[in-house]
C-alpha positions in Angstrom: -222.4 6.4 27.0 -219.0 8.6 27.0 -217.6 5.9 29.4 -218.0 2.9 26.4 -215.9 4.8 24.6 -212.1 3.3 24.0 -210.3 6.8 24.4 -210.8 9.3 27.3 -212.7 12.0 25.4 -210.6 14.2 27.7 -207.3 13.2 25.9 -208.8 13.8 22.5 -207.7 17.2 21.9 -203.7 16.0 22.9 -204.6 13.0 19.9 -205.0 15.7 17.8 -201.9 17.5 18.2 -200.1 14.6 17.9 -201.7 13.4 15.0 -201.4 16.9 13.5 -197.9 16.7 14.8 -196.8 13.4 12.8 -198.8 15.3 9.8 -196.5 18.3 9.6 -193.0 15.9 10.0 -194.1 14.0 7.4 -194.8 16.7 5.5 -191.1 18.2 6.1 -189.6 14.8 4.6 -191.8 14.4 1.2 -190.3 18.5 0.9 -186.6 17.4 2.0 -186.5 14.1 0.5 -188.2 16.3 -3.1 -185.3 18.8 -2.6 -182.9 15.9 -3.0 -184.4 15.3 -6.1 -184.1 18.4 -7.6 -187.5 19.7 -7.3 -189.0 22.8 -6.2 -188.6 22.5 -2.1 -191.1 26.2 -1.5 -193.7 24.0 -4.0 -192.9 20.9 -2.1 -193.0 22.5 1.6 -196.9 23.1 0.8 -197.8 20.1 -0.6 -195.9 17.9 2.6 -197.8 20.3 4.8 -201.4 19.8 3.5 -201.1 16.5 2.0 -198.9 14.8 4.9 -197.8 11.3 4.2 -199.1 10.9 0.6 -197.2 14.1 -0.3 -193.9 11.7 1.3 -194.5 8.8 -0.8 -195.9 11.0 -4.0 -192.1 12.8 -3.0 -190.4 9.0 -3.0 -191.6 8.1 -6.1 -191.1 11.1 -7.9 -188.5 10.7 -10.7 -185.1 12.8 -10.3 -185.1 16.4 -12.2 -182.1 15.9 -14.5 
């Protein structure tokens, strides 16, 4: 049944670390690109790292602190 499967089960642990991977970088821009909008980058840093790439477009959208 494992051999029906599209992936190599034996790969899936390498998926994960890239996907976790790609998670964390995005999660660097949404801080870097709220930092160059004036907002907290600490605050930012932890919301890019658990919430990934809606953190990075929640970080795009955000309005500039004046």
């Amino acid at each position: 049944m494992l051999n029906d499967l599209w992936f190599d089960p034996q790969l899936a642990p390498q998926w994960y670390l890239i996907l976790l991977i790609l998670h964390t970088v995005m999660g660097g821009m949404a801080a870097i690109a709220a930092h160059q909008k004036g907002l907290n980058l600490k605050r930012w840093i932890i919301f890019g790292i658990i919430g990934g790439t809606p953190a990075f477009i929640a970080a795009l959208l955000a309005k500039p602190k004046v």
